[in-house]
Steps between C-alpha positions, in 0.01 A plus 500: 500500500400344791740406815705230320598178715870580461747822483775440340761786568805522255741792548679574141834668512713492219392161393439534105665197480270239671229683567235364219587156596431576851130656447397242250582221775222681689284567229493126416426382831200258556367723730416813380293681755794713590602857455896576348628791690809628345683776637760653267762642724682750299634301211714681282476200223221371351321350747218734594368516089470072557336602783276672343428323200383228715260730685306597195500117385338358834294629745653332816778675436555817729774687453695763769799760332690633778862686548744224655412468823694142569330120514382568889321769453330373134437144696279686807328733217405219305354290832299877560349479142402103479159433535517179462438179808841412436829626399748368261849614428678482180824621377515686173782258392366185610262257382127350657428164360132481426354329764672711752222676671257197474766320715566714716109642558413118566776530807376807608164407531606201761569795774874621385584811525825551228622225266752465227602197303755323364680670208760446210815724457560614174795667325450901344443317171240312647651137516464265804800509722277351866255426684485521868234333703339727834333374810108410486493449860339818674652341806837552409475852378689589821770329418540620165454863609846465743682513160292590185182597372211199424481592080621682245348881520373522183282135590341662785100479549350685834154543651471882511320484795733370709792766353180781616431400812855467656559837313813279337703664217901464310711676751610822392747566794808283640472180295336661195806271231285216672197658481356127418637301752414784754122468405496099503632541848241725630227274349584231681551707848113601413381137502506423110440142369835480240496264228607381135314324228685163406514580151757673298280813375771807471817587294721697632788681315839519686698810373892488562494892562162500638419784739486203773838380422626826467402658849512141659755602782269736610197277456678212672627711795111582541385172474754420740386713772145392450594130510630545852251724645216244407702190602560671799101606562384157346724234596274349727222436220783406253616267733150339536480530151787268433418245711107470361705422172743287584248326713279426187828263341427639121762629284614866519576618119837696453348830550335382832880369577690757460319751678516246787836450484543879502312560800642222739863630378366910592364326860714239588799706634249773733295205628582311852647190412228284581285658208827456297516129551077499459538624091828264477270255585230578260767510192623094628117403559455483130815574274248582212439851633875649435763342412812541597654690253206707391530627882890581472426701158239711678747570785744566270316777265343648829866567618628651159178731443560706840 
């Protein structure tokens, strides 16, 4: 086989359960000059004979067996292994609709480094529960970094090269429960062009007692203390950031809000007043960016997750 266009890596653990539906979303794509890695992890169900079924049905499919070593470590073998221009994640319970990586191969192809898209929550059972809209604008990736990550994981597409030359990889040390966000944030420091296709092209299942959920005061204390260590190394450039937008007079969608709304609540009490009074000003110039009570919820649920 020669060196496919895309590497798509898939780390299986334990995931019997979704994990057809998952590999036939890639399978299906429109694109299909990619190679499937998928790394079984040291499932104890029956998720590495799937694996392997699909392996003898398709070439593209590569498949890894491995004792558990944990999602960080599976994530930075599978980036060693692709051979492929660009690298797309995928969850073994999620879902890729099939114009996914023609989508998001169109973006990268305009100069961006990482992009995700807009997705769909479903339910276990599959069923449509939401849909959440993320930020196109590469320009106001900063923002969006002072509180979350720019996509859903499993949406993620990345230019390998630019992961290989800034020798970038999941963290495996301090913030390894956000091994994600941790990664997004060192892109950026390197100079990466962030973006999102405007098109819904992803599915992602939220689990009640997903390992997420279930470790998330560990993940959020994490996320925490990277939040304020790049606010407090980036504020300058988020601060230009938020001006360039608000200077353009166009909408922000509710994503693009609340993350605003978080940040000028995280700043506004550690800056001098006169900055304080600047971003007051910037909510009154036009009362479409936050409203009122959108802000006061976000203060509110910042307090009460501390």
């Amino acid at each position: 086989m020669m060196e496919p266009l895309i590497s798509v890596i898939l780390p299986v653990y334990n995931a019997e359960l979704y994990l057809s539906e998952a590999v036939d979303s890639i399978l299906n794509q429109t694109v299909n000059d990619f190679e499937l890695i998928l790394i079984d992890d040291g499932s104890t169900d029956g998720s590495l004979s799937i694996a392997q079924a699909y392996a003898k049905q398709d070439e593209r499919v590569v498949l890894i067996s491995q004792p558990n070593m944990g999602l960080v470590e599976t994530l930075n073998k599978g980036i060693s292994l692709a051979k492929g221009r660009y690298i797309a994640r995928m969850d073994a319970d999620d879902i890729s609709l099939e114009n996914r990586f023609e989508e998001q191969v169109k973006l990268l192809e305009k100069g961006y480094d990482l992009c995700g898209c807009h997705f769909h929550l479903v339910t276990e059972s599959g069923k449509l529960h939401n849909s959440l809209v993320v930020s196109t604008d590469s320009e106001f990736q900063s923002v969006i970094l002072t509180r979350a990550v720019p996509f859903a994981h499993g949406s993620v597409m990345m230019r390998k090269s630019f992961l290989l030359e800034n020798d970038l990889e999941y963290c495996l040390g301090e913030y390894s429960s956000a091994e994600d966000y941790y990664l997004w944030i060192n892109c950026f420091k390197h100079g990466a062009k962030i973006g999102n296709v405007d098109k819904y092209l992803f599915l992602y299942r939220d689990f009640e007692l997903s390992l997420s959920k279930v470790n998330s005061k560990k993940n959020i204390k994490d996320a925490q203390s990277i939040s304020r260590k790049f606010i407090k190394e980036n504020y300058k450039k988020i601060e230009g950031d938020i001006k360039r937008r608000l200077s353009k007079k166009t909408n922000l969608n509710i994503f693009e809000q609340e993350q605003l709304a978080f940040f000028l609540f995280n700043t506004l009490f550690k800056r001098s007043l006169t900055e304080t009074k600047v971003y007051f000003h910037f909510i009154k110039a036009d009362i479409r960016i936050i409203s009122f009570f959108r802000f006061v919820r976000f203060i509110f649920l910042y307090i009460f997750r501390l």
